[in-house]
mmCIF file of the N, C-alpha and C atoms, coordinates in Angstrom:
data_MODEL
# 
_entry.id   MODEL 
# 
loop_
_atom_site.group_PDB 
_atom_site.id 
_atom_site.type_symbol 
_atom_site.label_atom_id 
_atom_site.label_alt_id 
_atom_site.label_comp_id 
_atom_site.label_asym_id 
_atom_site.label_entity_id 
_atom_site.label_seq_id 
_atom_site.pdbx_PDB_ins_code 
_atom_site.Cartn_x 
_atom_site.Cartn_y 
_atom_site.Cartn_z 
_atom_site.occupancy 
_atom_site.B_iso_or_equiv 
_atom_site.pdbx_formal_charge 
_atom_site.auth_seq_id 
_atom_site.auth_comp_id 
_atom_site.auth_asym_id 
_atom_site.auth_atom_id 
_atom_site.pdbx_PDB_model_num 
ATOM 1   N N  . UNK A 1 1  ? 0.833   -1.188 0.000  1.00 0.00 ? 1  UNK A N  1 
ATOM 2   C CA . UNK A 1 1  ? 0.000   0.000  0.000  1.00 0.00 ? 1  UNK A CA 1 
ATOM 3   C C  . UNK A 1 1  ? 0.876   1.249  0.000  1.00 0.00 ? 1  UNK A C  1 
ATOM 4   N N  . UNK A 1 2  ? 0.501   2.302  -0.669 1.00 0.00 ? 2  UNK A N  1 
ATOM 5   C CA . UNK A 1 2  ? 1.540   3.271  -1.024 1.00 0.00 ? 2  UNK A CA 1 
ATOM 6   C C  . UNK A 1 2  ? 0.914   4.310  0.481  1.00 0.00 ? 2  UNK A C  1 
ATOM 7   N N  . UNK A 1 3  ? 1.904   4.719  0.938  1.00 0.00 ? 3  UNK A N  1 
ATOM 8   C CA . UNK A 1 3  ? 1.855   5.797  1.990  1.00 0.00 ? 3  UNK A CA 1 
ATOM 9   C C  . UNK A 1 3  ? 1.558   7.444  1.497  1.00 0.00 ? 3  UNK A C  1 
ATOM 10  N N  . UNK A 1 4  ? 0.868   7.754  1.664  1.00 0.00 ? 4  UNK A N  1 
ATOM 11  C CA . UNK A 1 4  ? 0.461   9.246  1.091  1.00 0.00 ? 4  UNK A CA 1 
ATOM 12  C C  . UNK A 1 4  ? 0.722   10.291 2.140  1.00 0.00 ? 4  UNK A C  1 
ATOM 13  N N  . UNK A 1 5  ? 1.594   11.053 2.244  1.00 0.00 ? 5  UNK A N  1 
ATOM 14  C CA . UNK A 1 5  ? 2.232   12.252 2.587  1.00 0.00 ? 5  UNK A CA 1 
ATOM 15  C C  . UNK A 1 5  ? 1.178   13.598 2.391  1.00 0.00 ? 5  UNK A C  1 
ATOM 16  N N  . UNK A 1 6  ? 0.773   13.777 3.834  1.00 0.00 ? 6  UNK A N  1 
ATOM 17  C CA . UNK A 1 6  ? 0.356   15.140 3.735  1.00 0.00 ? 6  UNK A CA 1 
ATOM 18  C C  . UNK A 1 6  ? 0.496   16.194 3.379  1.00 0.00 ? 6  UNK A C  1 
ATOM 19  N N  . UNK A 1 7  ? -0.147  17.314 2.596  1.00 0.00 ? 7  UNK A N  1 
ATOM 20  C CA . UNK A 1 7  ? 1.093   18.564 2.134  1.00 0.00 ? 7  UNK A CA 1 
ATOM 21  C C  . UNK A 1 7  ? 0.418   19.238 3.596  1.00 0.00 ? 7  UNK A C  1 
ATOM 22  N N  . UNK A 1 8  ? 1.249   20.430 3.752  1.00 0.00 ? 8  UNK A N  1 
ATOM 23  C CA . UNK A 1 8  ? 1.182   21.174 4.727  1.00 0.00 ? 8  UNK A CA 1 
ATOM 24  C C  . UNK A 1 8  ? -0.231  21.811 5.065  1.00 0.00 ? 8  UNK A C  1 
ATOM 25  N N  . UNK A 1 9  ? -0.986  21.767 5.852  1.00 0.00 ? 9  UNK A N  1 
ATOM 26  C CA . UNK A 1 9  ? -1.712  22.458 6.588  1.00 0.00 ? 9  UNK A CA 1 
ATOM 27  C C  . UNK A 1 9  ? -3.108  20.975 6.135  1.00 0.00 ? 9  UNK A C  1 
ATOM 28  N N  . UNK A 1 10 ? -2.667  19.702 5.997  1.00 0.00 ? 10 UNK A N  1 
ATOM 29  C CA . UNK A 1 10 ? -3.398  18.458 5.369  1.00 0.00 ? 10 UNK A CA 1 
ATOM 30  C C  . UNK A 1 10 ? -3.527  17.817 7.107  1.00 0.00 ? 10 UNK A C  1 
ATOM 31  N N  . UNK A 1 11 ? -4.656  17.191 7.022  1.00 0.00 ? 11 UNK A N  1 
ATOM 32  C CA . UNK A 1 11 ? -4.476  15.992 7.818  1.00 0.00 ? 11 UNK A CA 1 
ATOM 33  C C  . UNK A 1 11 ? -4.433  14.404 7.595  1.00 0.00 ? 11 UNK A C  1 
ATOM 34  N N  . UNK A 1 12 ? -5.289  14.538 6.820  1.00 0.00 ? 12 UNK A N  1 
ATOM 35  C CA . UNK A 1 12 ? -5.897  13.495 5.940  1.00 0.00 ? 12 UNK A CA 1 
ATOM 36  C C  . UNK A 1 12 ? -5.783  13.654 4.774  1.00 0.00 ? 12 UNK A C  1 
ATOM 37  N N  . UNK A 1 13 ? -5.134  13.377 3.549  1.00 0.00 ? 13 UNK A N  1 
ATOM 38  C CA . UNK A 1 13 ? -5.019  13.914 2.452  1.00 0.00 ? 13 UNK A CA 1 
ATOM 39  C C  . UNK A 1 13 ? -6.430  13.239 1.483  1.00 0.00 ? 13 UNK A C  1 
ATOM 40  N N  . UNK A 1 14 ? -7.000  14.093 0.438  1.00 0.00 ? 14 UNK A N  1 
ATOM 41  C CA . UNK A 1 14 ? -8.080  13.279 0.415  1.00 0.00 ? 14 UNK A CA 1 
ATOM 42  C C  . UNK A 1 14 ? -8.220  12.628 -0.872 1.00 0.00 ? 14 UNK A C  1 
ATOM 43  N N  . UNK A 1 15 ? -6.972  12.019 -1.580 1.00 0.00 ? 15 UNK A N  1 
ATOM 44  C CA . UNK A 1 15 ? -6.717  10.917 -1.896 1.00 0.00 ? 15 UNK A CA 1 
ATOM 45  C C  . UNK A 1 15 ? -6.935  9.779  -1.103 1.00 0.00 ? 15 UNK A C  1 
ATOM 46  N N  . UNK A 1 16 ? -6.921  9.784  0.055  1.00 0.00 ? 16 UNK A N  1 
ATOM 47  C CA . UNK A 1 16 ? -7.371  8.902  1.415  1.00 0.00 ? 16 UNK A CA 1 
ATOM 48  C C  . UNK A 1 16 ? -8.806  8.365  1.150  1.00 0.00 ? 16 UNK A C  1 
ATOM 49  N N  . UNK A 1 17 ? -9.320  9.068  0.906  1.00 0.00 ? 17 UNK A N  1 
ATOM 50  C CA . UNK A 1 17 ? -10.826 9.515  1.048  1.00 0.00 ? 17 UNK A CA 1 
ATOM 51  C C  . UNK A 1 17 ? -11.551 9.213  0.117  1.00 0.00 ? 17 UNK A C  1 
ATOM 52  N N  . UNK A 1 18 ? -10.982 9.715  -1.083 1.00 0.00 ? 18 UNK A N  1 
ATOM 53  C CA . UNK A 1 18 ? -11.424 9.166  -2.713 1.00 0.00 ? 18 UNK A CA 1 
ATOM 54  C C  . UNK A 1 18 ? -11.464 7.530  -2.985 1.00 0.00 ? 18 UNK A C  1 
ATOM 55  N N  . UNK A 1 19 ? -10.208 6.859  -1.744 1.00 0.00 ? 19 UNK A N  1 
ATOM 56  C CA . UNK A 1 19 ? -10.328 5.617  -2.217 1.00 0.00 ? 19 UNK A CA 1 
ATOM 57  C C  . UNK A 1 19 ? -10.912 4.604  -1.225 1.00 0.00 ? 19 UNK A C  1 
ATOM 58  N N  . UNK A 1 20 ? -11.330 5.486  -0.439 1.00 0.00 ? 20 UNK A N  1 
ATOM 59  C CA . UNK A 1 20 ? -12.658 4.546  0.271  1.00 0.00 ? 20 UNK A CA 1 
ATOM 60  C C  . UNK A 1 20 ? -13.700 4.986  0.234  1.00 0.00 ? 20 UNK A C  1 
ATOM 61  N N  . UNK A 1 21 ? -14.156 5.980  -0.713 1.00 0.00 ? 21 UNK A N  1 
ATOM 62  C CA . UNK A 1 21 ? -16.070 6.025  -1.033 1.00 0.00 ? 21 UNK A CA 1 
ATOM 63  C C  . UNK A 1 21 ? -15.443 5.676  -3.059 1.00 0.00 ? 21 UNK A C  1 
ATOM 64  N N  . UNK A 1 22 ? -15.591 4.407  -3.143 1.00 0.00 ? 22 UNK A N  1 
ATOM 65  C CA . UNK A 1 22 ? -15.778 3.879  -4.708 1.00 0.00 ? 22 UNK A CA 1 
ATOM 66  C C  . UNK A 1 22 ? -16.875 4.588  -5.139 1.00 0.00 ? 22 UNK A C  1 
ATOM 67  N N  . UNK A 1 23 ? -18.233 4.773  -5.400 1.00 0.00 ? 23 UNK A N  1 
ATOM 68  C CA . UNK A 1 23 ? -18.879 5.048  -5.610 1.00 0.00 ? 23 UNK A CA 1 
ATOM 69  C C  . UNK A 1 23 ? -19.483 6.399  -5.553 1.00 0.00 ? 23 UNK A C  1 
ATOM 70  N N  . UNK A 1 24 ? -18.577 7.442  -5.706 1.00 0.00 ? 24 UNK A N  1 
ATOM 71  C CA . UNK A 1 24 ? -18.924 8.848  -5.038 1.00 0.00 ? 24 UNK A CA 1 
ATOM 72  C C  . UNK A 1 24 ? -19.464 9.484  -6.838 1.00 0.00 ? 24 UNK A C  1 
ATOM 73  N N  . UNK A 1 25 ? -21.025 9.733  -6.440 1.00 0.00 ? 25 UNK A N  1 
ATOM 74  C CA . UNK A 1 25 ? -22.127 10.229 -7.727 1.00 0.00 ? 25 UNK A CA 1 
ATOM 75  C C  . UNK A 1 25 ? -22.319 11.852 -7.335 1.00 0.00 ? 25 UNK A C  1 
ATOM 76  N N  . UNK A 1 26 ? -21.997 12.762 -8.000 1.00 0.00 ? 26 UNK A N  1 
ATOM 77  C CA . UNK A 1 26 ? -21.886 13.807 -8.385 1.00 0.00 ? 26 UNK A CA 1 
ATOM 78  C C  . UNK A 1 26 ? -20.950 14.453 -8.618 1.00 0.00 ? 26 UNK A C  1 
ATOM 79  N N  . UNK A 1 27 ? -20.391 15.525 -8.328 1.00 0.00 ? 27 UNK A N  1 
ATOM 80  C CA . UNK A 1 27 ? -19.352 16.050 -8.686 1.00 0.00 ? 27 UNK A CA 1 
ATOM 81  C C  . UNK A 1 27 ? -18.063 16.211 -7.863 1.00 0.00 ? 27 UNK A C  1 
ATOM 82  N N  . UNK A 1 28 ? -17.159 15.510 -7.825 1.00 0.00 ? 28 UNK A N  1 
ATOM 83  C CA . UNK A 1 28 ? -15.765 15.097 -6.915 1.00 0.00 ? 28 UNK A CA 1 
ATOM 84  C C  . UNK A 1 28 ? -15.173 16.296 -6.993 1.00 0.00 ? 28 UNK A C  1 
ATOM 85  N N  . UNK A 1 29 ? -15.163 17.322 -7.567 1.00 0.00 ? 29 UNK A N  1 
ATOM 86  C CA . UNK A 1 29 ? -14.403 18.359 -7.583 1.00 0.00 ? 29 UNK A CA 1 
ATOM 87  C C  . UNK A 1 29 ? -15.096 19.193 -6.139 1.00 0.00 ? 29 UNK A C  1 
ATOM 88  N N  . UNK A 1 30 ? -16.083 19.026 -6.574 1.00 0.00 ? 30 UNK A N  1 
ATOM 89  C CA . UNK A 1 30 ? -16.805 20.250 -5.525 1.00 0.00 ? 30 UNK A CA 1 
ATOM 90  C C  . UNK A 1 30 ? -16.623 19.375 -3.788 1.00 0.00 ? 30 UNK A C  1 
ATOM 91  N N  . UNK A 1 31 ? -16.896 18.318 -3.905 1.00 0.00 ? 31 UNK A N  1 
ATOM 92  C CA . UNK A 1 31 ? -16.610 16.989 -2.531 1.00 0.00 ? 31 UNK A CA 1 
ATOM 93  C C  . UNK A 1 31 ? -15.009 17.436 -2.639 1.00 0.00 ? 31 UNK A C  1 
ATOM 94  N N  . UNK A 1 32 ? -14.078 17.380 -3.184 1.00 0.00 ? 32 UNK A N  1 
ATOM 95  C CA . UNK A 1 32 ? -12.634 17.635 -2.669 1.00 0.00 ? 32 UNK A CA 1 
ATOM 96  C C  . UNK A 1 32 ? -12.729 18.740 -2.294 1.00 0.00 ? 32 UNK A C  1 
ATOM 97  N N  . UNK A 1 33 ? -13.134 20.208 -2.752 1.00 0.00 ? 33 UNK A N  1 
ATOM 98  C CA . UNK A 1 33 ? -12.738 21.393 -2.182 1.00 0.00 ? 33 UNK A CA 1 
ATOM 99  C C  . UNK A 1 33 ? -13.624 21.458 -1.153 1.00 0.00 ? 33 UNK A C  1 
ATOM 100 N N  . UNK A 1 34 ? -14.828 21.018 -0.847 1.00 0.00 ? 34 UNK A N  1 
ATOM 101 C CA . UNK A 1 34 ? -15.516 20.887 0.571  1.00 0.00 ? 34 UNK A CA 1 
ATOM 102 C C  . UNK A 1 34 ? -14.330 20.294 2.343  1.00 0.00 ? 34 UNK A C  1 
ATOM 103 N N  . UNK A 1 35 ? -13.853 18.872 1.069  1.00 0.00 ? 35 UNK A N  1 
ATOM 104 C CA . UNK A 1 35 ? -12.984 17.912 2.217  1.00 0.00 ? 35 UNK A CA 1 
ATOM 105 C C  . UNK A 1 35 ? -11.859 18.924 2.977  1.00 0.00 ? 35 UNK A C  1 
ATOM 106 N N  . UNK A 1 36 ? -11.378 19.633 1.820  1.00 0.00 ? 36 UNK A N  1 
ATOM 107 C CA . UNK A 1 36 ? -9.937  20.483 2.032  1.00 0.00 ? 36 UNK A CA 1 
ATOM 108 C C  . UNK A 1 36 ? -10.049 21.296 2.799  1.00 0.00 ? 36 UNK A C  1 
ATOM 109 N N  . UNK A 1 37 ? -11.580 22.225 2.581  1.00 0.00 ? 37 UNK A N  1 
ATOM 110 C CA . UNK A 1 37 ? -11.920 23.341 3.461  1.00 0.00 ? 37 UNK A CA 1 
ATOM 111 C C  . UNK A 1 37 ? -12.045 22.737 4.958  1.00 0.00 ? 37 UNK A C  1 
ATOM 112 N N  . UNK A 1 38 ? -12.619 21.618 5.244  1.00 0.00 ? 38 UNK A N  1 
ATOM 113 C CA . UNK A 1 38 ? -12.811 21.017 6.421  1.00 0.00 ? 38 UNK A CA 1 
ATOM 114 C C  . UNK A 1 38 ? -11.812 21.041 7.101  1.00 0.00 ? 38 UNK A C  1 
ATOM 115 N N  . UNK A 1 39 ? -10.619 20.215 6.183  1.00 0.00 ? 39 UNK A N  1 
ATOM 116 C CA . UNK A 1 39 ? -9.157  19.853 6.811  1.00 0.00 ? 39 UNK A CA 1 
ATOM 117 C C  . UNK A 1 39 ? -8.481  21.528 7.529  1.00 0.00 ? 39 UNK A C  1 
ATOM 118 N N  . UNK A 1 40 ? -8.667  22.293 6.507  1.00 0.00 ? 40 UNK A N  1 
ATOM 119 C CA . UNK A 1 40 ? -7.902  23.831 6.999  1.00 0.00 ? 40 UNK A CA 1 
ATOM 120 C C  . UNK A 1 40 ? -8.432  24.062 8.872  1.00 0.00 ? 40 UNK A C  1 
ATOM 121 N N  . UNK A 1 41 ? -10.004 23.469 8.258  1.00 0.00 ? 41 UNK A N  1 
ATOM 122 C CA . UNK A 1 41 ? -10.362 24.139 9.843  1.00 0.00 ? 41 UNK A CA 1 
ATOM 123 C C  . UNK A 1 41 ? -9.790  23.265 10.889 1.00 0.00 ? 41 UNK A C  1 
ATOM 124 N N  . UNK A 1 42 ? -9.802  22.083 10.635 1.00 0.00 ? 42 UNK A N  1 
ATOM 125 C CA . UNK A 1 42 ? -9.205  20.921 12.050 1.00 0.00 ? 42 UNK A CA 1 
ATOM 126 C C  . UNK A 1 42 ? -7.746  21.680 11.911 1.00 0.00 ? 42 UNK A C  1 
ATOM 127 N N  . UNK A 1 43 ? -7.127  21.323 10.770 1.00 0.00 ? 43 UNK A N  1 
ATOM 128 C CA . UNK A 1 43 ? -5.451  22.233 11.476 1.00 0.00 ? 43 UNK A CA 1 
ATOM 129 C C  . UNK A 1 43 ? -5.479  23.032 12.386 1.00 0.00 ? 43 UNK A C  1 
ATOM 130 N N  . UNK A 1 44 ? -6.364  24.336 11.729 1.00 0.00 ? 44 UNK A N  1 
ATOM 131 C CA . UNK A 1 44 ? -6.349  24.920 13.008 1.00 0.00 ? 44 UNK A CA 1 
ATOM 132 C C  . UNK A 1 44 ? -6.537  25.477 13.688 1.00 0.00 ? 44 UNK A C  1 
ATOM 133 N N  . UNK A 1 45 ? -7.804  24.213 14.192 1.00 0.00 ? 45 UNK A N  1 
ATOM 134 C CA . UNK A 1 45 ? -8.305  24.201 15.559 1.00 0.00 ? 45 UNK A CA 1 
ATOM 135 C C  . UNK A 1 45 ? -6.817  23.063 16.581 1.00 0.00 ? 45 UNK A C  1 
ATOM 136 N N  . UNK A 1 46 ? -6.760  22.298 15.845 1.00 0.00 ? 46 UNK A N  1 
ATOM 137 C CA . UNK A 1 46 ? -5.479  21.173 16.735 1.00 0.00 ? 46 UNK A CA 1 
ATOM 138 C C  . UNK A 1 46 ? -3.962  22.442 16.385 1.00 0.00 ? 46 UNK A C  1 
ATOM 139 N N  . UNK A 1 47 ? -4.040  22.809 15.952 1.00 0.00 ? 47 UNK A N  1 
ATOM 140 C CA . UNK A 1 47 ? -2.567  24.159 15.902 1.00 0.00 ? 47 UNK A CA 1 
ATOM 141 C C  . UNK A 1 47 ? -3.128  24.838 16.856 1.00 0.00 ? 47 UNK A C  1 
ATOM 142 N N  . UNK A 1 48 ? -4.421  25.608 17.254 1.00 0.00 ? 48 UNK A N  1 
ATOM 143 C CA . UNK A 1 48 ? -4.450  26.652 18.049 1.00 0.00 ? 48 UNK A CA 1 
ATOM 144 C C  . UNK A 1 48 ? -4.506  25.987 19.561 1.00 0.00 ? 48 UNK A C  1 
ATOM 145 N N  . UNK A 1 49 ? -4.767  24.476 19.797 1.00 0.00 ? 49 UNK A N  1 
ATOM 146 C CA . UNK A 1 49 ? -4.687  24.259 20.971 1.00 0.00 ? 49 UNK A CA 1 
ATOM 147 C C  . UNK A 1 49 ? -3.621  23.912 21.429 1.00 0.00 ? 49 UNK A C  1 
ATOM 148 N N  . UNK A 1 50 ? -2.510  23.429 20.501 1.00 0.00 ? 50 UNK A N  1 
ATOM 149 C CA . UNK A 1 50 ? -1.402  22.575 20.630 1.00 0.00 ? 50 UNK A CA 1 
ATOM 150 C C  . UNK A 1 50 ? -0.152  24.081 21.556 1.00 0.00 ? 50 UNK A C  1 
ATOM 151 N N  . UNK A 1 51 ? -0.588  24.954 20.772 1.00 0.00 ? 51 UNK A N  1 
ATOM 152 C CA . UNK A 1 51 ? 0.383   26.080 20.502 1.00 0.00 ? 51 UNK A CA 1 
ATOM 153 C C  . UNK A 1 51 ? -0.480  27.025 21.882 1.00 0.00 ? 51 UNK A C  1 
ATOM 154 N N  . UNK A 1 52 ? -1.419  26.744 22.548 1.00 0.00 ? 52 UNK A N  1 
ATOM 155 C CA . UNK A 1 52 ? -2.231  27.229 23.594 1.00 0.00 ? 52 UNK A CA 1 
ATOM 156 C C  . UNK A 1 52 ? -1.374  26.928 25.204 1.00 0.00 ? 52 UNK A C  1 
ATOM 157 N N  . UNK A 1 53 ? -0.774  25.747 24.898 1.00 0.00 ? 53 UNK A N  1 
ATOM 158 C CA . UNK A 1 53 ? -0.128  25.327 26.019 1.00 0.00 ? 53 UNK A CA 1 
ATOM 159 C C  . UNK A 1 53 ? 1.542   25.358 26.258 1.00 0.00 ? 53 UNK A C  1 
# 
C-alpha cells in the first residue's frame, strides 16, 4: 500500500478519502474542495490548541 504524505496544513489527504467512497455520484471536484476546506479548519483548531499550552 503506497503511503500518502500530507502537504502542509493536510491531515488526511483526500486521496485517502477518494479511495474509500468507490462510488462517489456527483461532482468530486466540488466533494474535494468541501474535504480540504474542512481539513484547513481541524489544522487549526489542533494548531491553536497545541500552541495554547
Amino acid at each position: 500500500m503506497e503511503k500518502l504524505k500530507p502537504k502542509p496544513g493536510e491531515i488526511i489527504p483526500w486521496e485517502v478519502h477518494e479511495k474509500e467512497y468507490e462510488n462517489i455520484l456527483g461532482d468530486k471536484e466540488i466533494l474535494k474542495q468541501e474535504w480540504q476546506n474542512l481539513e484547513v479548519i481541524a489544522f487549526r483548531f489542533i494548531w491553536a490548541i497545541l500552541t495554547d499550552f
